[in-house]
N, C-alpha and C positions, 0 to 999 in steps of 0.2 A: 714707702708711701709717706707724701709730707702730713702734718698735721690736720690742714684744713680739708685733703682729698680723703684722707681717714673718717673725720667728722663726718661729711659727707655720707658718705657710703655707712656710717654706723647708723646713722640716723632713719636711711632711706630701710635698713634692716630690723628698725625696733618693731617691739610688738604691739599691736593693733590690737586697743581693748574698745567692744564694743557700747554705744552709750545711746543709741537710735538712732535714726534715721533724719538726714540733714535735712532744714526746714527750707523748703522754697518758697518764696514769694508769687502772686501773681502774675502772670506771663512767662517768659521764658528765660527768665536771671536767676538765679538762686541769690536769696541773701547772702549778704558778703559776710562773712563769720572772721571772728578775732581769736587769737592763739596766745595764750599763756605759758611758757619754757618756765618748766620747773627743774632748777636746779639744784641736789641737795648729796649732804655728806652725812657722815657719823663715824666718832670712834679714832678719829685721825690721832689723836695721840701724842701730841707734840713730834708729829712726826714730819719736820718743816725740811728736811731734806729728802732725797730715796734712800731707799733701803740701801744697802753697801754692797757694793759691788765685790761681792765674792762667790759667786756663782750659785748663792743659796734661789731659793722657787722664786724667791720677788726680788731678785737682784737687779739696782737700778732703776726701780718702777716707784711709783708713787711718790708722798711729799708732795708738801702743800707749797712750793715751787715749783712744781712740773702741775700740779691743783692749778696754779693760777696763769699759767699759762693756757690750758685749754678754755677754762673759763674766760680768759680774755679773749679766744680764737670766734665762743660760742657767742658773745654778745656781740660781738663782729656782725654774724648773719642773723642774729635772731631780733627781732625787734621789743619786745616785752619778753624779760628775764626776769626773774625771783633767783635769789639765792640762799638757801637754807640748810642749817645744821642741827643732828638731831642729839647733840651732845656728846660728852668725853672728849673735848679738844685736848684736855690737860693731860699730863701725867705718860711718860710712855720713850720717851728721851734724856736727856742730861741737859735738855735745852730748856726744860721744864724747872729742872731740878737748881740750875742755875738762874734763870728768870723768872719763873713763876708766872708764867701766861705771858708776861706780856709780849714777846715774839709771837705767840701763836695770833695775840687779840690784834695786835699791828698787821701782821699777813691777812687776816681773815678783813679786817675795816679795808687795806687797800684792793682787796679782789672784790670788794663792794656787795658783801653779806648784808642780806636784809633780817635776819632772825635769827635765833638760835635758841636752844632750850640746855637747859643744866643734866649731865649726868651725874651719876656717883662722886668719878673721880672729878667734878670742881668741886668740890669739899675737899681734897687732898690737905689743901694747904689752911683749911679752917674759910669761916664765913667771912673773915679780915681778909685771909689770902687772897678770896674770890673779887671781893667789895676792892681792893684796894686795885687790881687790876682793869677794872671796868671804865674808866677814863682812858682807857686805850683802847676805847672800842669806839667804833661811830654804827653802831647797830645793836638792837636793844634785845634784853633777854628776858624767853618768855618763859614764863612756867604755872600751871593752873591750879596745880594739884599739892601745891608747897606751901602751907601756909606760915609767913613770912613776919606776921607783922608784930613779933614781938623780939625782931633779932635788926641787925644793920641792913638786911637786904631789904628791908619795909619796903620802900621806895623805890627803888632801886630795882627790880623784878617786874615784869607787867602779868597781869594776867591772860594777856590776848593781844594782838594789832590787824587793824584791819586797814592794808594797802590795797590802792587807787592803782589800774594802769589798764590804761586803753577804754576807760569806761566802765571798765568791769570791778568790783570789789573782793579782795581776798581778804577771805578771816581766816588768822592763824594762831592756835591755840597751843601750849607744852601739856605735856607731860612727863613727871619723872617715876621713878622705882623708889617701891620702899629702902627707905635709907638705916632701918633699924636692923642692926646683923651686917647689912654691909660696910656703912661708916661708922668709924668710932663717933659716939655720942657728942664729944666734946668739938666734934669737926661740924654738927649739924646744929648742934645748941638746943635753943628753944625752936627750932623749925618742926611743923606740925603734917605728916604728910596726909593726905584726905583721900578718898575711896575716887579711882581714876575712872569708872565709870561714873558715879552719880557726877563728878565733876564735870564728865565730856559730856553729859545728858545736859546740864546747865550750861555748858559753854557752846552745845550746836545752838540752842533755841536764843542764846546772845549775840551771837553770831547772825544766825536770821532774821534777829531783832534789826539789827543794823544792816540789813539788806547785803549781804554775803552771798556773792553768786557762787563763788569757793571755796568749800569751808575746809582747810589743811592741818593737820594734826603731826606735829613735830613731837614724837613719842619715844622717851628712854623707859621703856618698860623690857623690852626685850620681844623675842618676832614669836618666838613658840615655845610651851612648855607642857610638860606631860604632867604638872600637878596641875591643880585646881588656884596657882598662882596668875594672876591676871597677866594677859601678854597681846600683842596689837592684835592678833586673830579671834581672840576673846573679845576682844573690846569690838572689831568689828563687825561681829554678830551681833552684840549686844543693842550697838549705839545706831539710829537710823539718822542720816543725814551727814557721817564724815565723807570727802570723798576723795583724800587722800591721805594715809596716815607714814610717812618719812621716819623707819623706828630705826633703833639703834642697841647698843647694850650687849644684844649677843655675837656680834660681828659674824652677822651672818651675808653672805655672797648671794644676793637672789639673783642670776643672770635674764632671768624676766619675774616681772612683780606679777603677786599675790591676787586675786579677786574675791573676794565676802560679800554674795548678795545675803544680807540678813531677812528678815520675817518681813519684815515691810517691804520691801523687793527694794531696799538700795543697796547700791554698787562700791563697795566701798575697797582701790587700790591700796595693797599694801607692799613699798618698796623700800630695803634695804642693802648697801652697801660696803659692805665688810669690814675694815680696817685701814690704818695708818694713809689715807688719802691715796689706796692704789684704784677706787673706782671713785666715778661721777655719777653718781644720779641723775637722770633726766626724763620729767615726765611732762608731754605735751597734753594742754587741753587745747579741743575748741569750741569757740562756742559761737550758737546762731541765735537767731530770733527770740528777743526778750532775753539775749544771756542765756540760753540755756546749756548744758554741755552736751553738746551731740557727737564728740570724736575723743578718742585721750589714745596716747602713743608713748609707750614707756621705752628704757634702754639704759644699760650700765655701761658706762663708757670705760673703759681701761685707762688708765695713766702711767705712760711708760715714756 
């Protein structure tokens, strides 16, 4: 099957998460409603080629060249694309170890990445390492919950962005894992990590502030944990108003994403894509009357 007959049919097979009932107009038209393609990764790992072709489980698959391959197939048909990363580009190759990001951050600016958020491992190389490869990016890095401003990344980190397309506004917020116990000290410096829920409680109501019809949470905490350690399924009970959080960290494989309706009755998807760029994340909104979302259609696209 070629590429784009592939897309096709994977798309026509994603799973259908309910969001109400579509809004009609007047007479006999239904509002015409706009579609947001969400595309997003995590974990890829300097992993800019596939896997090696030696008959191992992922042999030949993935890489962030066969990555931007489909990604160019999907903005082909889709007319409003986002492209987003939930962190650990770094670290996970030779390609890494010899460049130090910048192959990964040059691939990721040409497949035209709107966001990303910091994992662990960009600290590998210290807050110099990180800083020093960031002019090889043409897409900005978000992080909420990192408090920055007494290291090199002051400036240089946002705490949110909120893109424009078709109308509609996306607010998109980071967050990262505690870095104490996982990174050495001298890799994070003076970086101060802050409590990821009281943060994402502040950054939905920021977000709304600036009229955010989708507020997306690009989350390096990790998808599930059996302690009392905070992780996206935590958070999305917690937090009312995410409505889709993109995690990352534990390279977990969700072949259909996650739902948390929390106390206040929102709906909040939660999708993650395993490792070294062998899936795509893709989660459709739509939306009708006043923006609102009335359809969403998720699906993990295979990269082979």
């Amino acid at each position: 099957m070629d590429r784009r007959k592939f897309i096709k049919n994977s798309l026509m097979a994603s799973a259908a998460l309910g969001f109400g009932q579509e809004t009609f107009a007047t007479g006999l038209s239904p509002v015409k409603s706009k579609t947001i393609s969400i595309l997003h990764t995590n974990d890829m790992h300097s992993r800019i080629e596939p896997f090696p072709n030696d008959g191992g489980r992922w042999a030949n698959q993935g890489g962030m060249t066969k990555l931007a391959a489909l990604v160019s197939d999907i903005r082909k048909q889709e007319e409003n694309v986002l492209l987003l990363d939930a962190g650990d580009v770094f670290q996970g190759t030779p390609y890494f170890n010899f460049y130090g990001g910048e192959l990964e951050f040059k691939l990721m600016s040409k497949m035209g990445f709107d966001a990303a958020t910091m994992g662990n491992h960009e600290f590998d190389n210290g807050l110099t390492g990180f800083y020093d490869q960031l002019p090889h990016t043409n897409f900005p890095y978000i992080c909420s919950n990192y408090d920055f401003s007494q290291t090199i990344l002051k400036d240089a980190v946002l705490p949110y962005r909120v893109i424009k397309k078709s109308g509609l506004r996306i607010g998109i917020f980071g967050l990262g894992i505690e870095l104490y116990g996982l990174v050495a000290k001298k890799n994070f410096e003076a970086t101060v990590y802050e409590d990821p829920v009281a943060v994402s409680r502040e950054m939905v109501q920021e977000l709304k502030s600036k009229k955010a019809d989708l507020v997306i949470c690009l989350s390096h905490l990790g998808y599930s944990y059996r302690t009392q350690k905070i992780d996206d399924l935590k958070l999305a009970a917690a937090i009312s108003g995410i409505d889709l959080i993109i995690g990352g960290h534990t390279h977990t494989f969700l072949e259909e994403p996650t739902l948390i309706k929390n106390a206040d009755g929102h709906q909040t998807i939660i999708h993650q894509v395993g490792t070294g760029a062998l899936r795509l994340g893709k989660v459709d909104f739509e939306f009708g009357k006043e923006n609102q979302i009335i359809h969403a259609k998720a699906n993990s696209l295979p990269i082979f």
